[in-house]
C-alpha positions in Angstrom: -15.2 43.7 -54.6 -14.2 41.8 -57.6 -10.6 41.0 -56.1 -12.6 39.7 -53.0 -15.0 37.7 -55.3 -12.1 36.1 -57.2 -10.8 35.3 -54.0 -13.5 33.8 -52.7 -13.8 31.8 -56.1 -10.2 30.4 -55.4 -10.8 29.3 -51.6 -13.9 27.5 -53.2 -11.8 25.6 -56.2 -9.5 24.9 -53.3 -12.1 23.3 -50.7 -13.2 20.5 -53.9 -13.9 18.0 -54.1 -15.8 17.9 -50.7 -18.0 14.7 -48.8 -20.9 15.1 -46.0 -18.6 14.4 -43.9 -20.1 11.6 -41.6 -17.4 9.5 -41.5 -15.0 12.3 -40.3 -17.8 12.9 -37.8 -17.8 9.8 -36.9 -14.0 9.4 -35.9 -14.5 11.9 -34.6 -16.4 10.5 -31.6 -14.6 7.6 -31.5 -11.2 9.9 -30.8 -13.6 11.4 -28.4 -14.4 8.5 -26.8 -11.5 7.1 -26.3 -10.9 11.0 -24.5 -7.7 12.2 -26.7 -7.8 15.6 -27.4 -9.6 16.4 -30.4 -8.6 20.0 -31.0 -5.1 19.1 -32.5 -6.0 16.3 -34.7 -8.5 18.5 -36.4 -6.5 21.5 -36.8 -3.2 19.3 -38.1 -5.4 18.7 -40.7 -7.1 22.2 -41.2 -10.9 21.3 -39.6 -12.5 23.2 -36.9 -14.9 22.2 -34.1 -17.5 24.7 -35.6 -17.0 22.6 -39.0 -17.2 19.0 -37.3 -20.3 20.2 -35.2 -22.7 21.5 -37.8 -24.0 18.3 -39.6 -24.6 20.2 -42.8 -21.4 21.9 -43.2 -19.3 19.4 -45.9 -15.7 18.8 -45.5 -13.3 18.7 -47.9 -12.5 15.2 -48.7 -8.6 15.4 -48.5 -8.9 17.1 -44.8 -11.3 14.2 -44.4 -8.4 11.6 -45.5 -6.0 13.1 -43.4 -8.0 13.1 -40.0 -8.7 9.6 -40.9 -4.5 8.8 -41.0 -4.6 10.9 -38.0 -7.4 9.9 -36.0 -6.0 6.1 -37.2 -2.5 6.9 -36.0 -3.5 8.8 -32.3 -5.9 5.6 -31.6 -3.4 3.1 -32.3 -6.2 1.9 -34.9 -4.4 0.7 -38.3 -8.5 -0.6 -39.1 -10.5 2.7 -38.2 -12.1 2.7 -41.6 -12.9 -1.1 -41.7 -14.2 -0.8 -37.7 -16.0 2.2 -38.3 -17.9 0.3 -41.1 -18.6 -2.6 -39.1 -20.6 -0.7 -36.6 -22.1 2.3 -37.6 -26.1 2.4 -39.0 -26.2 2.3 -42.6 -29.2 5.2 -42.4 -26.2 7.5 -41.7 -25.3 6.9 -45.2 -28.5 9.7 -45.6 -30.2 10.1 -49.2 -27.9 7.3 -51.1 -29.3 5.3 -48.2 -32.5 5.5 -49.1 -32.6 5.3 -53.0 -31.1 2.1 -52.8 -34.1 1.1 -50.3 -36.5 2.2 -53.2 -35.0 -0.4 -55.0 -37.0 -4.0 -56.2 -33.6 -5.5 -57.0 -29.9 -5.9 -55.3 -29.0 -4.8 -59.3 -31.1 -1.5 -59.2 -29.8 -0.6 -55.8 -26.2 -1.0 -57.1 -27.0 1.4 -60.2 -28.9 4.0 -58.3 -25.9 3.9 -55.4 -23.5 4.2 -58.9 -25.7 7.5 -59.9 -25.9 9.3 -56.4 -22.8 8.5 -54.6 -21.2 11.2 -55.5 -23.8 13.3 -53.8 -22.2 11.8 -50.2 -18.5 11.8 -51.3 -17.8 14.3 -54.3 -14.5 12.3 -54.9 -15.8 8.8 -55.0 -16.8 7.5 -58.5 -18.4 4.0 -58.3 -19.1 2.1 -61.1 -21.8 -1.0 -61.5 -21.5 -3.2 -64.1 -24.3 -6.1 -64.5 -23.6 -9.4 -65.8 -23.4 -13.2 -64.7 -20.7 -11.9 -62.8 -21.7 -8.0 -61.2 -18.8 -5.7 -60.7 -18.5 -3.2 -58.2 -15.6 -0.5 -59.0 -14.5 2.4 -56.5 -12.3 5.0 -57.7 -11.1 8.6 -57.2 -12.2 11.5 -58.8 -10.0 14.6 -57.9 -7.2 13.5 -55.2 -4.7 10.8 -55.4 -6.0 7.3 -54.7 -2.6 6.4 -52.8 -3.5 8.7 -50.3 -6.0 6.6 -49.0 -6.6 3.6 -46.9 -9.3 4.3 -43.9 -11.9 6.2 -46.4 -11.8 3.4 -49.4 -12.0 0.6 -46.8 -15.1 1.9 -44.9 -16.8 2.6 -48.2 -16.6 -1.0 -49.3 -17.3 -2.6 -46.0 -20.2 -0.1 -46.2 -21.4 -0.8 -49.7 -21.6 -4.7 -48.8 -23.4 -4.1 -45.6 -26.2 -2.4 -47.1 -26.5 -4.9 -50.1 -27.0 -7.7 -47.2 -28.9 -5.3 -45.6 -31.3 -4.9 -48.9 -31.0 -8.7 -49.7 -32.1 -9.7 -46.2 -29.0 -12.4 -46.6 -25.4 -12.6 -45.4 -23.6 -13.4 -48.8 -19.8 -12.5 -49.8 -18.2 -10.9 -52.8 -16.7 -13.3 -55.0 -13.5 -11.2 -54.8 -12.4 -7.7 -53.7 -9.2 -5.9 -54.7 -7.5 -2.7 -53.3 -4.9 -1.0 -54.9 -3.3 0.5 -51.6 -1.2 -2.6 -49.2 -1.4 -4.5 -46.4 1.3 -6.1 -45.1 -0.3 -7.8 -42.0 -3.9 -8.7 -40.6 -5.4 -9.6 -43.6 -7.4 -12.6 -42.1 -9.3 -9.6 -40.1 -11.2 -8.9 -43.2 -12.1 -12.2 -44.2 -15.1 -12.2 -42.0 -16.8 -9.3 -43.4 -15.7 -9.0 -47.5 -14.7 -13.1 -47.5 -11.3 -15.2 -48.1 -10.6 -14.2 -51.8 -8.9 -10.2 -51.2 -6.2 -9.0 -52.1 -4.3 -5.8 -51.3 -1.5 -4.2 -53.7 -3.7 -4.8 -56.7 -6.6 -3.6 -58.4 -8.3 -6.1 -61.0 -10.4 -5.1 -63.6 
């Protein structure tokens, strides 16, 4: 029993840091829309149907990476993050959702998002700092940040969505910076996070 216990304690260690796991859900019904087959993409990545089907089972955030790349990759989709963002209903986003709702200001939204976020994404650390200037900062807890691309990109098309969303005005950062690169197709993200982005860099 203990030798079980202990391995169960591992497997558990091993699964962290985990997320909700509605963006993987939701490229996932892209993939199935566009009808590819589904059951290979998930199990390259170590996922199962059962998993992907039960809303409130959480997936472990590197598998959800990795079926991002993948799902990305078997679409021909090099901005499945960013287009997922563009489109999908910000009440997905669940609890963090709705605290920043609750909130009188765009400020108090940004703090409160800061505190729960890591309730949706275990991995995702973001950190508000107020100011003349407000600053937004996304990082990793727990995996490598140069893994990424899809995940980092939906979260901040996400996170300026909502703040629209909460201001009841189309406004644009005054810069964003990712540290991952693009070497083509920028100009597809100036509609959404504005002119001033860069890629290859992360300012603090």
């Amino acid at each position: 029993m203990q030798r079980r216990s202990a391995q169960q304690s591992i497997k558990q260690l091993a699964d962290l840091p985990t997320a909700q796991g509605g963006l993987t859900r939701l490229a996932v019904d892209r993939v199935r829309g566009a009808g590819i087959r589904l059951a290979p993409l998930l199990s390259g990545v170590g996922l199962t149907r059962q998993q992907i089907d039960d809303p409130d089972h959480r997936i472990n955030v590197r598998s959800q990476i990795a079926f991002l790349e993948a799902a990305a990759r078997a679409l021909h989709d090099d901005f499945l993050g960013f287009n997922l963002a563009e489109n999908f209903d910000c009440r997905d986003l669940g609890l963090l959702y709705y605290v920043m709702a609750s909130s009188d200001t765009l400020g108090a939204a940004l703090k409160r998002a800061a505190r729960f976020s890591r309730i949706t994404n275990e991995a995702l650390v973001l950190q508000y700092r107020d100011g003349r200037e407000p600053t937004l900062r996304l990082t990793y807890s727990g995996i490598p940040r140069h893994v990424d691309q899809h995940q980092i990109e939906f979260c901040i098309v996400a996170m300026v969505r909502v703040s629209r969303i909460l201001c009841g005005r189309r406004f644009f950062p005054k810069h964003v910076s990712m540290i991952h690169v693009r070497s083509k197709s920028v100009s597809k993200f100036a509609r959404c996070l504005g002119t001033n982005i860069e890629f290859g860099r992360l300012r603090c």
